[in-house]
N, C-alpha and C positions, 0 to 999 in steps of 0.2 A: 108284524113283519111276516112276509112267507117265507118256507125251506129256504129259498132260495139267496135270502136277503140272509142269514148264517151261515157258518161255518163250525165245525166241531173242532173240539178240542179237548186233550184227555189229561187230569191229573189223577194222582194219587186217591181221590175221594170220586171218579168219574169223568163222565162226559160231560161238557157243557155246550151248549150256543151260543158263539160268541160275534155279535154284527159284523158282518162280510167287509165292511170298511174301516173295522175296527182296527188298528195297529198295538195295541195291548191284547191280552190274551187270556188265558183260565186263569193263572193265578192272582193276576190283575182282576177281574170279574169278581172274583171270592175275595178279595180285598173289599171290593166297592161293593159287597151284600154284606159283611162284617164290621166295616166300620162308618157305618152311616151317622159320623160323630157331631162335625163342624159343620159340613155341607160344603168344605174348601179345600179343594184340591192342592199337591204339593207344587203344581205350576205355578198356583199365586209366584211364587217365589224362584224367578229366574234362576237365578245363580244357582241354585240349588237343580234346578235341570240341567242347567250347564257344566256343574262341576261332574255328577253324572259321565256326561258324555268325555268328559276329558279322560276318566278314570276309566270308560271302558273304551276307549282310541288308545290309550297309551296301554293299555292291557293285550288290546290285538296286536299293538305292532310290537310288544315284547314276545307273544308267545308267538308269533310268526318266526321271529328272531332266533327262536329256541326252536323251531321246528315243530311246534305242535300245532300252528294252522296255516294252512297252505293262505299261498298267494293268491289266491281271488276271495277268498271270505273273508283274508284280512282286511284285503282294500274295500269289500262291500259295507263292511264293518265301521270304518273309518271313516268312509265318502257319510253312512250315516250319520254317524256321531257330528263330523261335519256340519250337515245341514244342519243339527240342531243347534251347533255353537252357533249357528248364523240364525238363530230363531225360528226356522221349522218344527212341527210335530209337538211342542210343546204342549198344547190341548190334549194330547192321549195320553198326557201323565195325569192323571184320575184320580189317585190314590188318595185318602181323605190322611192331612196333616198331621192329626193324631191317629193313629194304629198300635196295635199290640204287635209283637214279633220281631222286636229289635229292628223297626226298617228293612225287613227282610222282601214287606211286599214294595215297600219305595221302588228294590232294588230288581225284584219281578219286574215293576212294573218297564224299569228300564229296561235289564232285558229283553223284555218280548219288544217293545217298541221300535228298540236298537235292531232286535231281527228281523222282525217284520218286514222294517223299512230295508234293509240289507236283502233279504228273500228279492223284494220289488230291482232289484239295482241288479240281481243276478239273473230277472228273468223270470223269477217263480212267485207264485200269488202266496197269500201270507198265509198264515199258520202249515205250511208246506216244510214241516219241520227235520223232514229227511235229509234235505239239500244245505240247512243251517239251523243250529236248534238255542233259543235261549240260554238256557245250561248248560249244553253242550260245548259251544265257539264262543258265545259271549263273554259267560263267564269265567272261560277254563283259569284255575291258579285262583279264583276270590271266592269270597264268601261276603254274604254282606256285611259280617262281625270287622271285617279292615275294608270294603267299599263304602259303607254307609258314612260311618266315623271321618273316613277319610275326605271324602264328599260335600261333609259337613264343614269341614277346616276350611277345605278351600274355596264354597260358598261364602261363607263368614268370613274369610280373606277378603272378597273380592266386594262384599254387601260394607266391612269395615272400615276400608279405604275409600268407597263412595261415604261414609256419613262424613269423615274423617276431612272429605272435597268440603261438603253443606256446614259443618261446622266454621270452617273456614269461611267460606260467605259471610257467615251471620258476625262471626271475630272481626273482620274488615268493616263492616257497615255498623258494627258497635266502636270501632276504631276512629271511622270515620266520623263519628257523631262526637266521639271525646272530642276530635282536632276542632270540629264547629262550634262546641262552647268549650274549649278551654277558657276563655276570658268569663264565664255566666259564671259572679255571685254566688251560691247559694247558701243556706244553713246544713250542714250536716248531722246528723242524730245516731244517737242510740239509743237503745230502748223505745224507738217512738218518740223521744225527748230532745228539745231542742241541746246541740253538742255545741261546737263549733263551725264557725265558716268553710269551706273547700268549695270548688268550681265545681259546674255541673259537667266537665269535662274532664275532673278526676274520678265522678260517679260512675262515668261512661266508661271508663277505661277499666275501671276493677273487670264491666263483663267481659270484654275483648281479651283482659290478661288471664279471666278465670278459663276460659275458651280455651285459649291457645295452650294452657299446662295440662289437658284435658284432650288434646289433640296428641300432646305429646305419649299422656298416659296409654292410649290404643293403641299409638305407634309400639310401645312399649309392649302390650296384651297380646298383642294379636302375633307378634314373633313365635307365642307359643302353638300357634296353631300350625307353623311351618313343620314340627312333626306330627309325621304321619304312621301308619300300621301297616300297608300294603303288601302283600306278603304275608298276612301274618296267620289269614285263610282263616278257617272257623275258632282258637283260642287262642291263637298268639305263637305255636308250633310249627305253622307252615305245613300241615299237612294237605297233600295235592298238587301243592306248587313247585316246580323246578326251583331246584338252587339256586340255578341264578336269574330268577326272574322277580324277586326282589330290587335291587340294583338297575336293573332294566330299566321297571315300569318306574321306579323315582327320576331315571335318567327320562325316559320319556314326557313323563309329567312334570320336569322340571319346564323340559320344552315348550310343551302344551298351551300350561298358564301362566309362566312367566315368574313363578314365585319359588323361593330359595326354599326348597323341600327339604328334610332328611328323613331318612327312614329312624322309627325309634331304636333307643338301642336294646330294649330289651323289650320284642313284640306280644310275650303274654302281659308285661306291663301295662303297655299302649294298649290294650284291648278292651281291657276294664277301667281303665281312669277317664275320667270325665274332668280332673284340675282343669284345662286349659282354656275349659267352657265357663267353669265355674268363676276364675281368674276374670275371664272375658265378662262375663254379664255383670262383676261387683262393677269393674270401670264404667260400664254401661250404667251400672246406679247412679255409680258419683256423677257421669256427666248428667243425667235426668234430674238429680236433688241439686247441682248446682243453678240447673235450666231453670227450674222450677222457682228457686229462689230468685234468680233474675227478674222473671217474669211477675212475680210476684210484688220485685221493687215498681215494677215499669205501672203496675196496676193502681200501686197506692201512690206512687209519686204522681199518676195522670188523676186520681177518685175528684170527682168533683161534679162538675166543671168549676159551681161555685162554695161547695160544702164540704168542700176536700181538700187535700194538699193543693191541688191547679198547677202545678209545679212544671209541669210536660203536660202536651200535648199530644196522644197517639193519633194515628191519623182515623177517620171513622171508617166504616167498612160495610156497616147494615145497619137497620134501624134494631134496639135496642128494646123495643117493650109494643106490645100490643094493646097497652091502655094509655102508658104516658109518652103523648106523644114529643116529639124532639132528642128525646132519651138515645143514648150512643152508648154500648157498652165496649170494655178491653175486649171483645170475641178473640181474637188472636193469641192474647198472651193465656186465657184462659184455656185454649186448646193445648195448648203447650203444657199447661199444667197438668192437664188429665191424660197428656202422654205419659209425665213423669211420672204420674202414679200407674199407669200400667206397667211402665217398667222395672219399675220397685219391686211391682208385682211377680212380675216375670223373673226376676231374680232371686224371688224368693221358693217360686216352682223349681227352677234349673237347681237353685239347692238341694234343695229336696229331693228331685229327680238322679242327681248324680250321688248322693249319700244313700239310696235305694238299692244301687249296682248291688247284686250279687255272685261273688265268684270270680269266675274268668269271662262274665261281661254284665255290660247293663244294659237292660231290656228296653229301659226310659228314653232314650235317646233322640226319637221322636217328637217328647215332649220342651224336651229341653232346645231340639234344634227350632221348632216352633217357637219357643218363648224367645228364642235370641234372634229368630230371622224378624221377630215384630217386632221387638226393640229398636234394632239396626235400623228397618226399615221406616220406622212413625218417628225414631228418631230425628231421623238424615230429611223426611219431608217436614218435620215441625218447624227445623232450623231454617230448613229454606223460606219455608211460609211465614216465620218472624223475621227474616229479614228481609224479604222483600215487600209483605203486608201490614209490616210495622213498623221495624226499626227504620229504614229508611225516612219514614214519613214522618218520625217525630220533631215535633217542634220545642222550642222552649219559653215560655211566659216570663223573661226575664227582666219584666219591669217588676212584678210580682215577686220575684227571689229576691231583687233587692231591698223592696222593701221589708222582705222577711228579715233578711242581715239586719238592716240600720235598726229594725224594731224589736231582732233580738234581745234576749238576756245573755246569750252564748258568747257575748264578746267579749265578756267580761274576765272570758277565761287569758287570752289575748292580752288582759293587765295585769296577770298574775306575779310578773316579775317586777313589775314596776311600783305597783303601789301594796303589795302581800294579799295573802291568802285571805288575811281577816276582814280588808279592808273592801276588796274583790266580794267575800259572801255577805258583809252588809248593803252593798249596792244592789248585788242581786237581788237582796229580800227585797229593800225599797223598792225597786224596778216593777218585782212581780206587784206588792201589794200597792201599788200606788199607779199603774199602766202606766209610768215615766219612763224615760229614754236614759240606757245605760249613760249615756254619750254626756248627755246636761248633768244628770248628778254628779257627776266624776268631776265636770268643770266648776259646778255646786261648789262642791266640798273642797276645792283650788288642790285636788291631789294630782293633777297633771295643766298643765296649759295645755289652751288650744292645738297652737302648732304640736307637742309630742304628742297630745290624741289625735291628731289627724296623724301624725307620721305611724303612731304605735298604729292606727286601725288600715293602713293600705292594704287593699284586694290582694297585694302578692306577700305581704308580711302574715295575711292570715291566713295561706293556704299552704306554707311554707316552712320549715326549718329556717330562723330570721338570727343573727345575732346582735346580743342587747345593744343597743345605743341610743343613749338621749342626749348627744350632745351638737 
């Protein structure tokens, strides 16, 4: 580029050039020569620009309030942050997701952006920091030790209640699938071992119930991130900040985003604790090790087509092998799975990350809002992509379940009150060593008639709580 195409800019360590079109500024630039980590900018993640912008809109129009920025910087300040809630300028948050410095340059990064674009609205070209300065109006009253943290909540607010939507999809369309075979037969297992009878539409339903306690559980998690630090400026003491500009900016930001804010009640507390993250990402396990297991049923109950269970049907989706042809693989449920194991993962970093804090803050916090903004997010798309590219479209072989029932040994569990325990495990043995039919030996051996084996063995006596009667 020529002179022309820069502009200078001075921090603490110098001058820099910084592109004439650029809306970020020095200490932005020294962020992006320092942590050339991921090669992924903190834009990946909306909500996390947007929470940003709420934190410093509601910050201008408090310290307006208080008299310490006049009315036209406020509103320059605002109309910015504005545009960006409406998805503007997003691309000039640069900053690489993982950084050192407690999110300190996240939080450069938004101020100079915030100014920049504020300078343009006032008339003056950017980095023209006389007329509106970064640190100066953007920030007055924060530190990034209560902007960042705070930021973070109500990103992860607004990223938890979108998985919280997709969860919900996938509950109804596993729902939905219990209601379409509740009448389907089949054998149920433990261990891999043939159990007993239950319909293929009480299998369906354990995932929709495990789903929905799991929806419930975030509903629950994510209440803790309603407090927040604001105010509480570099350790939790409020030094810089008007008295009452605490109060304010939670008043403002309840407005903002819409979410039941409180200020903590004791902000060197809220400064250094990370619980609420930690709290957050365990739920975020359980729902991934729940998923996981699902996924996992849907794999071996479809493995076949002929060598397998055959049991279900997944719908196909892409060819399956590059040598044998016709081959259809689970690709779907398989993706799912290797989210859950990233997220296991990532719960194991945000541990980590947050038992590192030292003192009156923790430096981690970048890491940790990384590991949960990917959970949230691979989450909230696995669920959708399973149930719209799989669950939906499964089928069930239910001429094949029945005959697993009738050719069962498991039914024999089904005569245990009727003909005893002993009499039930010599049939079984016979059964297995001889490949006969629970059903003939039992009439064999004249330990029931026909008609009470046909009654004792009904589709809804054996998938049921039934009481005894042979008469």
């Amino acid at each position: 580029m020529s002179g022309s195409e820069f502009r200078i800019e001075h921090d603490l360590l110098g001058d820099r050039d910084i592109p004439v079109d650029a809306y970020y500024g020095v200490h932005t630039l020294r962020a992006l020569e320092n942590f050339p980590i991921t090669g992924t900018a903190i834009s990946i993640y909306p909500e996390l620009i947007k929470a940003l912008a709420c934190i410093k809109q509601a910050a201008a129009l408090s310290n307006h309030e208080l008299g310490l920025l006049d009315e036209p910087r406020c509103d320059a300040i605002v109309n910015a942050c504005a545009e960006i809630l409406g998805g503007k300028l997003h691309g000039q948050f640069v900053v690489d997701v993982i950084q050192g410095g407690a999110g300190t340059s996240t939080n450069m990064n938004a101020n100079e952006v915030i100014a920049n674009r504020a300078l343009e609205l006032l008339g003056h070209r950017k980095g023209e920091y006389q007329y509106l300065h970064p640190n100066e109006q953007v920030n007055i009253g924060q530190s990034t030790n209560d902007v960042y943290p705070s930021a973070l909540k109500i990103a992860t607010w607004f990223g938890i209640h979108g998985l919280i939507d997709a969860m919900a999809v996938l509950r109804q369309a596993f729902a939905d699938k219990a209601e379409e075979f509740r009448d389907v037969l089949k054998m149920g297992r433990t261990q891999l071992q043939d159990a007993v009878p239950m319909t293929l539409g009480q299998e369906f339903s354990t995932y929709a119930v495990m789903l929905g306690e799991d929806e419930e559980r975030l509903r629950e998690a994510v209440l803790l991130l309603c407090e927040i630090n604001m105010g509480a400026t570099a350790i939790g003491t409020g030094i810089t900040a008007h008295p009452d500009y605490a109060p304010l900016v939670l008043r403002h930001l309840q407005d903002i985003t819409g979410i039941p804010l409180v200020t903590a009640p004791n902000l060197v507390e809220a400064t250094q604790d990370c619980g609420s993250f930690v709290q957050l990402s365990g739920v975020l396990k359980r729902v991934a090790v729940k998923l996981s297991k699902t996924c996992n049923d849907l794999r071996l109950l479809s493995s076949g087509p002929r060598a397998g269970l055959g049991e279900i049907n997944l719908p196909p989706m892409q060819a399956g092998s590059s040598i044998m042809p016709g081959k259809v693989n689970p690709v779907i449920p398989e993706v799912v799975n290797q989210i859950a194991f990233e997220v296991i993962g990532n719960d194991i970093t945000v541990s980590f990350a947050a038992e590192a804090g030292q003192l009156q803050l923790n430096a981690f916090e970048p890491i940790i809002a990384h590991s949960i903004f990917k959970s949230v997010s691979h989450l909230r798309n696995g669920c959708l992509t399973l149930a719209e590219r799989c669950v939906n479209g499964i089928t069930a072989n239910v001429d094949h379940l029945r005959a697993t029932v009738a050719n069962s040994i498991g039914i024999v569990t089904a005569l245990n009150p009727y003909i005893g325990y002993a009499n039930a495990t010599a049939i079984a043995q016979e059964a297995h060593a001889t490949g006969g039919s629970v059903y003939e030996i039992v009439l064999r051996k004249n330990l029931l008639t026909k008609v009470q084996l046909d009654y004792i063995l009904q589709p809804e006596f054996l998938t049921r709580p039934t009481p005894l009667n042979l008469s």
